[in-house]
C-alpha positions as CSV (number, residue, x, y, z in Angstrom):
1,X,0.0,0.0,0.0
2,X,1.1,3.5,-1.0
3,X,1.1,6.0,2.0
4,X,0.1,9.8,0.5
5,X,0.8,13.0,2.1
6,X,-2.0,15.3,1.1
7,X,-2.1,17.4,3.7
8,X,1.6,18.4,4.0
9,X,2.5,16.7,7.3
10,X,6.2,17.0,8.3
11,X,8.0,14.4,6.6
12,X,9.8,12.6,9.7
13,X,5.9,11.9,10.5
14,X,4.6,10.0,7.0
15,X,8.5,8.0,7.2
16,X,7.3,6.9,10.9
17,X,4.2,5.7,9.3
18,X,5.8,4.0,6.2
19,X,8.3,2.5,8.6
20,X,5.8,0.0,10.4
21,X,7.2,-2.1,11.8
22,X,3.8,-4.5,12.6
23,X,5.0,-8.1,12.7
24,X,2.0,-10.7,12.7
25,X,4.2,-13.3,14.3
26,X,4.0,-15.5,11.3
27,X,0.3,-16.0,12.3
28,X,-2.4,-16.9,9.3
29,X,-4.4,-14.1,11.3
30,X,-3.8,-12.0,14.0
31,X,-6.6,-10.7,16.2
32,X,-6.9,-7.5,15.4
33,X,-7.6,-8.7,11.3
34,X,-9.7,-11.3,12.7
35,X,-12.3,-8.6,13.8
36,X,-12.1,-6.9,10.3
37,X,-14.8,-7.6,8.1
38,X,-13.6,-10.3,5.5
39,X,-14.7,-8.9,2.6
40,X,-11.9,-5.7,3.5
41,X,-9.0,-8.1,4.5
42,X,-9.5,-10.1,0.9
43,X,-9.9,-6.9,-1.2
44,X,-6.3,-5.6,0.8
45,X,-4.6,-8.3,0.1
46,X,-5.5,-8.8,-3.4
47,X,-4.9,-4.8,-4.2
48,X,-2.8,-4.0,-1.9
49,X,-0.1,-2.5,-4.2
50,X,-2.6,-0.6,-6.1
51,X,-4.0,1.0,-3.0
52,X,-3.6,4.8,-1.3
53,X,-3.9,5.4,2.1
54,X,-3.1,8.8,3.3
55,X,-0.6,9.3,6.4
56,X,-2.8,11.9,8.0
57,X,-5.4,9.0,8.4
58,X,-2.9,6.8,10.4
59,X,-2.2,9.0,13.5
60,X,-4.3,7.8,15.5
61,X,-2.5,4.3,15.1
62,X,0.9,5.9,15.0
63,X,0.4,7.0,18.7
64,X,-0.9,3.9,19.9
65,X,2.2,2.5,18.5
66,X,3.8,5.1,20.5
67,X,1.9,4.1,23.7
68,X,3.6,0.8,23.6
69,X,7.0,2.5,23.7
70,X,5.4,4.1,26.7
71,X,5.0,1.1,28.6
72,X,8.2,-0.7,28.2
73,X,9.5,2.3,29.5
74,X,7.4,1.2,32.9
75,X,10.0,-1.9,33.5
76,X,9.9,-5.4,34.3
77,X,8.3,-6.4,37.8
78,X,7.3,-9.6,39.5
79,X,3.7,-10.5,37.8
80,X,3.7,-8.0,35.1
81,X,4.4,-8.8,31.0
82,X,4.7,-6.3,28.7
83,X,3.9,-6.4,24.9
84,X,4.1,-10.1,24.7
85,X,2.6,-11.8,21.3
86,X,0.4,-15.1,22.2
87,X,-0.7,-17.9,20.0
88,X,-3.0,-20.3,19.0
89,X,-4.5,-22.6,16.7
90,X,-8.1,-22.6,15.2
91,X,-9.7,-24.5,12.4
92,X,-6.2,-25.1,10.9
93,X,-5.0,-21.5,11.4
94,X,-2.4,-20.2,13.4
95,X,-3.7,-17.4,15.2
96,X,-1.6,-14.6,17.1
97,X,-2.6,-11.5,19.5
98,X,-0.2,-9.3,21.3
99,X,-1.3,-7.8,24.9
100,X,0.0,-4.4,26.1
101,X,0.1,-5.6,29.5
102,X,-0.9,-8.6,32.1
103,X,-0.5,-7.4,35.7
104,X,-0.7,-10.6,38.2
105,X,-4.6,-11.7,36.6
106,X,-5.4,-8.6,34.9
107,X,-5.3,-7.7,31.4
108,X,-5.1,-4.3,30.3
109,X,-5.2,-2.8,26.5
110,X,-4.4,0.8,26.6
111,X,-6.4,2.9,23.4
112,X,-7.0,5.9,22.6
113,X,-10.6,6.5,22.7
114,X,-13.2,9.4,21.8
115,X,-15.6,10.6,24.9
116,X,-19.1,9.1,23.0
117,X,-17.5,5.7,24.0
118,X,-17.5,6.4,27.6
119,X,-21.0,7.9,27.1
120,X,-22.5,5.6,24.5
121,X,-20.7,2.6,25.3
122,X,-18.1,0.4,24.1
123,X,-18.6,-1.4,20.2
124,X,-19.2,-5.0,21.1
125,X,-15.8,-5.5,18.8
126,X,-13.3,-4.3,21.9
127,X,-14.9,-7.2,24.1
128,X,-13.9,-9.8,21.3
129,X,-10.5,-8.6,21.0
130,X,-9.6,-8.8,24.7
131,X,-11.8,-11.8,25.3
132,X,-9.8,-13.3,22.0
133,X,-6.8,-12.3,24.0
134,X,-7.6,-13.7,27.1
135,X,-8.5,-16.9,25.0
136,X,-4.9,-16.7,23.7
137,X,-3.2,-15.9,27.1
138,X,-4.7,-18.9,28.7
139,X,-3.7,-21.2,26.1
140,X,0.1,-20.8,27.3
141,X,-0.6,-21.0,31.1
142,X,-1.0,-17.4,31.6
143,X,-4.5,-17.3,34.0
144,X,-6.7,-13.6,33.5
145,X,-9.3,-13.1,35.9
146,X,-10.1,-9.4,34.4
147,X,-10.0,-7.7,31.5
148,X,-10.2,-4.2,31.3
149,X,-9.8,-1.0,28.8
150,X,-7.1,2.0,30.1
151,X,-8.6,4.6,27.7
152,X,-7.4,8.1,27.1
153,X,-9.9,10.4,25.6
154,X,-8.5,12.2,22.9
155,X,-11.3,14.8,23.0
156,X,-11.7,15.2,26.0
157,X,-12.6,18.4,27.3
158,X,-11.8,19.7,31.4
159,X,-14.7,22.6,31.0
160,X,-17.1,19.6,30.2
161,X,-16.2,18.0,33.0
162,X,-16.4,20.9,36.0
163,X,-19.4,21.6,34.2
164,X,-21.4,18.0,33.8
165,X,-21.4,15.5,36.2
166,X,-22.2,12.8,33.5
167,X,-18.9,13.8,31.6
168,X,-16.3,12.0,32.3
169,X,-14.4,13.4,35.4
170,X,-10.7,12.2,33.6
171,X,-9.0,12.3,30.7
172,X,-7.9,8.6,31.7
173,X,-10.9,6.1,32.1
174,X,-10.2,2.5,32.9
175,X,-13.3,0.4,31.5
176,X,-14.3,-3.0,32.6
177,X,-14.9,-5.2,30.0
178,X,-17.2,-8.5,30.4
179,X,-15.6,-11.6,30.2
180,X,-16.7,-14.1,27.9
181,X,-17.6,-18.1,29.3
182,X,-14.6,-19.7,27.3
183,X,-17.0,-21.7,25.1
184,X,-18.5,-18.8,23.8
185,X,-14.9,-17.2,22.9
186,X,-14.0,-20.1,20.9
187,X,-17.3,-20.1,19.0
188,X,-16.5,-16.6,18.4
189,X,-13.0,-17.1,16.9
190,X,-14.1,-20.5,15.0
191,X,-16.6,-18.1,13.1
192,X,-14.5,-15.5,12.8
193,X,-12.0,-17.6,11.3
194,X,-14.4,-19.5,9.0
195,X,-15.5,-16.5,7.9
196,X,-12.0,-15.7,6.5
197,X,-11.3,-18.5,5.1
198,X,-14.3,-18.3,3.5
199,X,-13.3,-15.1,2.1
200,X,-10.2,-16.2,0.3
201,X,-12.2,-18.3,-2.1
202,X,-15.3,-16.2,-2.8
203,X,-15.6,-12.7,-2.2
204,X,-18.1,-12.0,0.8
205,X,-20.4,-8.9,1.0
206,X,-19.9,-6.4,4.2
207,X,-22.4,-6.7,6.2
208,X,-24.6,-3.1,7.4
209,X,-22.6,-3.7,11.1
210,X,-18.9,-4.3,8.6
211,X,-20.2,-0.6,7.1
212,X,-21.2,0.8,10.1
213,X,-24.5,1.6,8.6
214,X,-26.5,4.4,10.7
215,X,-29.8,3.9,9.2
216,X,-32.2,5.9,7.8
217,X,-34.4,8.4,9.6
218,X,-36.8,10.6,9.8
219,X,-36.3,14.1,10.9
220,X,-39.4,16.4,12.7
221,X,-38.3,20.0,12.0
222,X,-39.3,23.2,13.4
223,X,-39.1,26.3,11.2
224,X,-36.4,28.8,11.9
225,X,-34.2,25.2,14.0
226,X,-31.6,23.8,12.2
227,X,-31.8,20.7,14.5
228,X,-34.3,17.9,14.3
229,X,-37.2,18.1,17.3
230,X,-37.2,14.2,17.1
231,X,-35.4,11.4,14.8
232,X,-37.7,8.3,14.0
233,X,-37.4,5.1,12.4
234,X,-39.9,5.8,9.9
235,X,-42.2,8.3,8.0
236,X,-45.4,7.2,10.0
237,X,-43.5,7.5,12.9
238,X,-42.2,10.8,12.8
239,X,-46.3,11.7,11.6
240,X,-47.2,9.9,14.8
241,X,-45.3,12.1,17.1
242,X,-46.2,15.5,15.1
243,X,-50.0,14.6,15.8
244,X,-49.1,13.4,19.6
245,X,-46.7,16.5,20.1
246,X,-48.6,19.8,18.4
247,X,-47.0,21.8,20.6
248,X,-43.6,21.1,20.1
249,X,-44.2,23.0,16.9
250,X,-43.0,20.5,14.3
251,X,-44.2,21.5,10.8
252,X,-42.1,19.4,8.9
253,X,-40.5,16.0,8.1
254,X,-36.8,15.3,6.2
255,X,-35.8,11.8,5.5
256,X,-31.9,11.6,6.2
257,X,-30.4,8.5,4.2
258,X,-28.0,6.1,6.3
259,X,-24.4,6.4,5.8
260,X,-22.4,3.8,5.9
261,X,-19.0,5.4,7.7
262,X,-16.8,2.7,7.5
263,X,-17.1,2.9,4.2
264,X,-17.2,6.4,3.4
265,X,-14.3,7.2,5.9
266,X,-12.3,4.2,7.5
267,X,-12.1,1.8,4.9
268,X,-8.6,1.6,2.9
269,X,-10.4,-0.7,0.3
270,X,-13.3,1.9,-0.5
271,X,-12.0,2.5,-4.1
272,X,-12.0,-1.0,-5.0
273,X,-14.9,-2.1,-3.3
274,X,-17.9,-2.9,-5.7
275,X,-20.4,-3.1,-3.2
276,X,-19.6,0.2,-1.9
277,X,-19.6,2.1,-5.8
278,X,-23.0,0.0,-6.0
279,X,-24.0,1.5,-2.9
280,X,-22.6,5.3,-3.9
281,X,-24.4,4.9,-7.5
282,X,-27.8,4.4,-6.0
């Protein structure tokens, strides 16, 4: 993959990003491809030297490369490993996962996050991962009890948080994360792997949770708002609540297509993805 520089950064910055030095171990699949959707990792590896990706889009991942420099940096102690890769084997693959850090039973994966994660939730795909890792960890003898998230909100803001309680009080929030029954990881990594497999032989279509569809919705507006007074499901829906609400002063109804924001923003494939062209053409 080519790695562009549109937007002028300095040029030590897009060499640190060409220079990755990402090792999969000699794995068929690490963890962290296992969780993409297969349709992506196929198309990437059969274009992969006719795709662009620009360097300003790979930031984010350059300082969570940086935040594993950041932790060796905390030592060895008694109880404690540090950036260690596991492995595994599943339905004839090799499968490998590093962990940033497993202190005495407690595993810890250090990301940098956005605020509406801590608010909304975490995307069922960060339980996989550490569950996945957990799953690997155990396979060499190394018992987790916990598993747990040490995120640091990139946008996070300190006025927000003298301000509203239900902000986050820290820029650093440590997130538990549920623990899967070991039966129920496996499953979860036997169809994940499946999947890919799959995927090598017959091109797979992204699913609306791969494009991180929004879905569409109805808008009740108010004359003179730029906002919606309500987003519904459905046209009869939003009527519904304009007849049960008259004097919320909603005149008005726009339908707001979904967007699919993998695609249109996160997806390195995008360009040479015919279900996504198909989707863009209507």
């Amino acid at each position: 993959m080519k790695i562009t520089n549109a937007h002028g950064l300095p040029q030590v910055l897009v060499d640190a990003v060409i220079n990755d030095s990402y090792d999969a171990g000699g794995s068929d699949i690490s963890v962290t491809t296992l969780l993409q959707p297969p349709r992506k990792v196929a198309l990437t590896k059969k274009h992969n030297g006719d795709l662009t990706e620009d360097a300003s889009d790979r930031m984010w991942a350059l300082m969570g490369q940086a935040m594993h420099s950041i932790l060796e940096r905390a030592g060895d102690a008694q109880d404690r490993i540090i950036e260690r890769r596991f492995y595994g084997e599943m339905e004839g693959w090799k499968i490998s996962g590093q962990v940033d850090l497993i202190e005495k039973d407690v595993l810890s994966d250090y990301k940098f996050m956005s605020v509406w994660e801590i608010i909304y939730g975490l995307k069922e795909e960060k339980a996989a991962q550490l569950n996945m890792l957990k799953w690997l960890a155990e396979g060499e003898g190394v018992f987790i009890n916990k598993l747990q998230i040490v995120g640091m909100l990139r946008d996070w803001q300190k006025v927000k948080a003298k301000t509203d309680k239900d902000y986050p009080q820290a820029q650093i929030q440590i997130i538990d994360v549920p623990v899967w029954d070991e039966n129920k990881t496996a499953d979860y990594i036997s169809q994940r792997v499946l999947m890919h497999q799959a995927a090598t032989h017959e091109l797979p279509l992204c699913t609306e949770e791969d494009r991180w569809y929004s879905g569409s919705k109805y808008a009740v507006m108010k004359k003179g708002r730029k906002s919606a007074l309500r987003l519904l499901d459905a046209q009869d829906e939003a009527e519904q609540w304009m007849a049960d609400n008259p004097g919320k002063g909603g005149d008005s109804i726009d339908f707001r297509p979904g967007e699919n924001k993998r695609c249109a923003d996160y997806c390195s494939v995008a360009s040479v993805c015919q279900q996504y062209q198909e989707i863009l053409n209507g």
